[in-house]
C-alpha positions as CSV (number, residue, x, y, z in Angstrom):
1,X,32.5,-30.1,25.4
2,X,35.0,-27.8,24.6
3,X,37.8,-28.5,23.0
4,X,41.2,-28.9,24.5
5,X,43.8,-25.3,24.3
6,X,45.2,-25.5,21.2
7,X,42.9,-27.4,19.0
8,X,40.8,-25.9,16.3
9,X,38.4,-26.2,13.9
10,X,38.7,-25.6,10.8
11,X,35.3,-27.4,9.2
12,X,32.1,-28.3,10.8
13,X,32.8,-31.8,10.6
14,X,35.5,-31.3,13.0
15,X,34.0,-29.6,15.3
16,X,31.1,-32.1,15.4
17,X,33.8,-34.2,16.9
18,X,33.5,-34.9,20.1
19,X,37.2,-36.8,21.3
20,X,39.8,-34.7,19.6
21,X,43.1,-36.0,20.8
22,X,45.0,-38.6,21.3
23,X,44.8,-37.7,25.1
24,X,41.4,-38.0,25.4
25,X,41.2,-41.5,23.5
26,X,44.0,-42.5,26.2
27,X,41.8,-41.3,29.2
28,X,38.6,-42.7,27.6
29,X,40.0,-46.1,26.8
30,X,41.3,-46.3,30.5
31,X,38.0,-45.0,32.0
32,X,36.2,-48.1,30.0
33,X,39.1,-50.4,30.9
34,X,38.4,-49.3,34.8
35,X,34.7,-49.8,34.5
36,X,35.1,-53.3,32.4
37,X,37.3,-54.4,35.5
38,X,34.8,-53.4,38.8
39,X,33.2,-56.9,38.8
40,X,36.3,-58.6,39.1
41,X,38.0,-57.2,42.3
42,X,35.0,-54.6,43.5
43,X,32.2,-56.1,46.6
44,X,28.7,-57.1,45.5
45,X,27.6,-54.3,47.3
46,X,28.9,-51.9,45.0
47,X,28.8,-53.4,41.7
48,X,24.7,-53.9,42.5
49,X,25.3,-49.9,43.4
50,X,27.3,-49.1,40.0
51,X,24.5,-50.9,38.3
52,X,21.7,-49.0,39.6
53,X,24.0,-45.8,38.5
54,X,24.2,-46.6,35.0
55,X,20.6,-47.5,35.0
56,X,19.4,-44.0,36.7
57,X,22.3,-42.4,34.4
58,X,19.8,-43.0,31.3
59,X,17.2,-41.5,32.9
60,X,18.8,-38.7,34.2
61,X,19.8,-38.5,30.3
62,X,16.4,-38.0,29.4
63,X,15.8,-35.0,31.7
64,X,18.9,-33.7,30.5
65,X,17.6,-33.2,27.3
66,X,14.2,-31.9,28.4
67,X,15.1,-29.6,31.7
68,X,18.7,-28.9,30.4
69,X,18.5,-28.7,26.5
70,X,14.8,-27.8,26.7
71,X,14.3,-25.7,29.9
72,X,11.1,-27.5,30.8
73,X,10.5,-28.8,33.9
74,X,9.8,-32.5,34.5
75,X,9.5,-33.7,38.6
76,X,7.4,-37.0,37.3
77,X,10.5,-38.6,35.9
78,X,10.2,-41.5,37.9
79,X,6.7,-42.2,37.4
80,X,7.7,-42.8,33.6
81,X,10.1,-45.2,34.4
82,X,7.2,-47.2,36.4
83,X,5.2,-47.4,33.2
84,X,8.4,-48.7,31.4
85,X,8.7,-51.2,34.3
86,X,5.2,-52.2,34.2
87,X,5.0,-52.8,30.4
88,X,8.5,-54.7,30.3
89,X,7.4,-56.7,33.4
90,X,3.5,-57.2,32.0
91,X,5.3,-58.3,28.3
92,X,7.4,-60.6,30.1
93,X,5.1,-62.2,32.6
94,X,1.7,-62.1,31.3
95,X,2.6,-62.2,27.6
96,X,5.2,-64.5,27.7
97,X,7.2,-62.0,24.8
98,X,10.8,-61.8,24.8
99,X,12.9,-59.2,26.3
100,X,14.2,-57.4,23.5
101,X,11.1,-57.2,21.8
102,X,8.9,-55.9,25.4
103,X,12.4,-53.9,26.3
104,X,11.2,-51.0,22.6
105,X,7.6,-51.3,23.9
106,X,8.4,-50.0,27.7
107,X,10.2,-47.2,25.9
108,X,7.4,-46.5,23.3
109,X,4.4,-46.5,26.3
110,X,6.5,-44.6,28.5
111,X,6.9,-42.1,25.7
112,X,3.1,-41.9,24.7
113,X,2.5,-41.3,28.5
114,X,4.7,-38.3,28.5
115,X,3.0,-37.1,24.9
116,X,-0.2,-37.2,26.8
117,X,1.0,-35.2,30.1
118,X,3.0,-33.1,27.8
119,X,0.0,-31.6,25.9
120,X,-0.9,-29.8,28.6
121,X,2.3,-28.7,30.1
122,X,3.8,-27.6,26.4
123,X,1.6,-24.9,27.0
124,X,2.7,-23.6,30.6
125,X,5.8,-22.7,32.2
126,X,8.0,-22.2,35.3
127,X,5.9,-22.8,38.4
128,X,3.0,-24.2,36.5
129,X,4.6,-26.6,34.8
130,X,6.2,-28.4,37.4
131,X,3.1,-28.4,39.1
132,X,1.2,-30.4,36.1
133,X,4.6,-32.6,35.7
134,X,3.6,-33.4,39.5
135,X,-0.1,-34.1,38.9
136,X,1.5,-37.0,36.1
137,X,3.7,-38.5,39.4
138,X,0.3,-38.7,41.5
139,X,-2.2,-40.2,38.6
140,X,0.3,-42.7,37.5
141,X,1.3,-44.0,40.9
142,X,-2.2,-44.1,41.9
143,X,-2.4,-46.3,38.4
144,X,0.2,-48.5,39.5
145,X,-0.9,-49.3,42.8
146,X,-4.7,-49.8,42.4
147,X,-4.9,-51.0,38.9
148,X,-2.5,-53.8,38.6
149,X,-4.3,-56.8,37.7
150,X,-5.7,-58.5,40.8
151,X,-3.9,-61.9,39.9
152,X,-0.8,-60.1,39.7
153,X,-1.4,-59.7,43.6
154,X,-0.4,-56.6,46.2
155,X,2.7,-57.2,46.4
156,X,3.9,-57.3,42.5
157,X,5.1,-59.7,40.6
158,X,8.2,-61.4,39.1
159,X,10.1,-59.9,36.2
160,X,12.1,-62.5,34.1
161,X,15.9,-62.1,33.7
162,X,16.8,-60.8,29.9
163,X,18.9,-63.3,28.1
164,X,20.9,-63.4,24.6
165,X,20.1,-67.0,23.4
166,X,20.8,-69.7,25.9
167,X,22.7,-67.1,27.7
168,X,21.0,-65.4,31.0
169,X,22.1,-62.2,32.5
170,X,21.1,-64.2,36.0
171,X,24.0,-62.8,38.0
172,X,25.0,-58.7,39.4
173,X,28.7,-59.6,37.1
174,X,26.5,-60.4,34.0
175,X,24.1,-58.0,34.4
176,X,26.9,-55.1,35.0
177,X,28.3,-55.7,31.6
178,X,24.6,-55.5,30.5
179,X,23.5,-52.5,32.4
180,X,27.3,-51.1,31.0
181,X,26.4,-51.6,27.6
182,X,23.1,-49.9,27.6
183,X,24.1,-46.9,29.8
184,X,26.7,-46.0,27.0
185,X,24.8,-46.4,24.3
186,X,21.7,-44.1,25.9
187,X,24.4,-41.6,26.6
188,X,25.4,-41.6,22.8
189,X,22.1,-41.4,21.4
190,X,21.7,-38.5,24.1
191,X,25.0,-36.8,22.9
192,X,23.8,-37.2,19.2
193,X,20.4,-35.3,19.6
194,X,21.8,-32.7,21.2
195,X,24.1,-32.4,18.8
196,X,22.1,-32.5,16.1
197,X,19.5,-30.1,14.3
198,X,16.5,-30.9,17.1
199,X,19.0,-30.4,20.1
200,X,19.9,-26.9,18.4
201,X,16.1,-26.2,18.4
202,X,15.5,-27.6,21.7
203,X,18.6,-24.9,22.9
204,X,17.4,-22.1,21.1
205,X,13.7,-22.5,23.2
206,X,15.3,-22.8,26.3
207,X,17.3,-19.6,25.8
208,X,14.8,-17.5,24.2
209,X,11.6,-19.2,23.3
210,X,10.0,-15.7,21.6
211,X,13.0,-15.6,19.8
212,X,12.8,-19.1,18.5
213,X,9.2,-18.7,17.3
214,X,9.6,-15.3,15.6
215,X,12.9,-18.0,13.9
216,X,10.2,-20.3,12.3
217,X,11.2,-22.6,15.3
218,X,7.3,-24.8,16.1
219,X,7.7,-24.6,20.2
220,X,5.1,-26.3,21.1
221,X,6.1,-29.2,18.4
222,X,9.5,-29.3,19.8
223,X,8.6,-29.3,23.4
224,X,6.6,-32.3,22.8
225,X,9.2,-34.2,21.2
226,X,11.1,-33.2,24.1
227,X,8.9,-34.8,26.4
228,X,8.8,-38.1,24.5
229,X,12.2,-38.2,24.3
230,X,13.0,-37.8,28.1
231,X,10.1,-40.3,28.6
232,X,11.3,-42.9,26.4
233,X,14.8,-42.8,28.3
234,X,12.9,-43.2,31.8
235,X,10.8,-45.8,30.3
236,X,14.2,-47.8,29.2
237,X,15.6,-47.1,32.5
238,X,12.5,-48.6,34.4
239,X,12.5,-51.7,32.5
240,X,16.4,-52.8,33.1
241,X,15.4,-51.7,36.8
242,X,12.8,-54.2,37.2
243,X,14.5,-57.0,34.9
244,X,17.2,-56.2,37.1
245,X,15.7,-56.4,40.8
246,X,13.3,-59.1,38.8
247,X,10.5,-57.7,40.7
248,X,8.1,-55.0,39.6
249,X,5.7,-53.5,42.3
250,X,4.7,-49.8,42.3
């Protein structure tokens, strides 16, 4: 984000900043304010809709990072999340664990998943790589819909509702403010790697990956890490999805 006409910087720790004025705090504050106060006025209809935004908006995050930080090609984004679904949902049903401690796990698989597909695809680009991204989408459907466990059944099965304590995010108005809460802090963490040391890495390979190796820069290390990150985000996403719709099928 560039900063407004006028403003410079004058040390790196300014410049790391990302709201500069007191503008911008206005608008932000405002814009959460806005968003805070949908469930009070707004139709069901669209809260359920602004939910499933913020929920896609954190895994859209992850290909940010990987297609737009990265330059590599991910069309199997989705198929990630179901692996986050299914592990949340599996924790939650089968195990009987708790939310937040299945919610790390779907994130963790869903990232090992994408380690896996990525070791191949590190090595590849353009055309190619969307192509192998693609075979992940097939293989892990097909994984989805034929290996469930049979008691589970054919047509999925229930996915408990997260809760804080004796308090249940049951209802689309509580589950807003939840969905809310985790869609800004994914969009942080996002903001932060970028911004950081690994996102400069991840740039430089995108815009010139010969360049970046004759740097010292490892590609095929960093291109990996790029793919577990964007797979951890879709694995997130896919398991407030299915605590959300409290259903997981594939």
């Amino acid at each position: 984000m560039f900063p407004p006409s006028g403003v410079y910087s004058d040390t790196y720790d300014q410049d790391m900043v990302i709201i500069r004025t007191r503008l911008q705090w206005i608008l932000l504050l405002a814009f959460l304010t806005f968003l805070c106060t949908i469930p009070l006025y707004a139709p069901e209809a669209w809260v359920r809709f602004i939910i499933m935004i913020f929920i896609t908006i954190i895994a859209v995050q992850g290909l940010s990072i990987l297609t737009g930080y990265c330059g590599q090609i991910n069309v199997g984004q989705s198929a990630f999340m179901m692996v986050g679904a299914f592990t949340s949902g599996l924790l939650t049903y089968l195990a009987d664990w708790n939310f937040w401690l299945a919610l790390p796990c779907a994130g963790i698989l869903a990232a090992l998943t994408g380690v896996i597909f990525g070791l191949p695809t590190a090595r590849v680009k353009e055309i190619y790589l969307a192509l192998t991204t693609l075979a992940a989408q097939f293989i892990l459907l097909w994984v989805g819909f034929y290996q469930t466990p049979k008691r589970m059944g054919s047509t999925g099965f229930r996915a408990p509702a997260p809760a804080i304590g004796d308090f249940v995010f049951d209802t689309y108005q509580e589950y807003f403010y939840f969905a809310l809460f985790f869609c800004i802090l994914f969009v942080f963490i996002a903001k932060s790697i970028v911004r950081s040391g690994l996102g400069r890495a991840f740039v430089a390979i995108r815009d010139n990956d010969i360049a970046a190796e004759a740097m010292g820069i490892n590609i095929y290390y960093y291109k990996l890490v790029a793919f577990a990150i964007c797979t951890f985000f879709a694995g997130i996403a896919g398991a407030l999805m299915t605590h959300y719709l409290h259903w997981v099928h594939a």
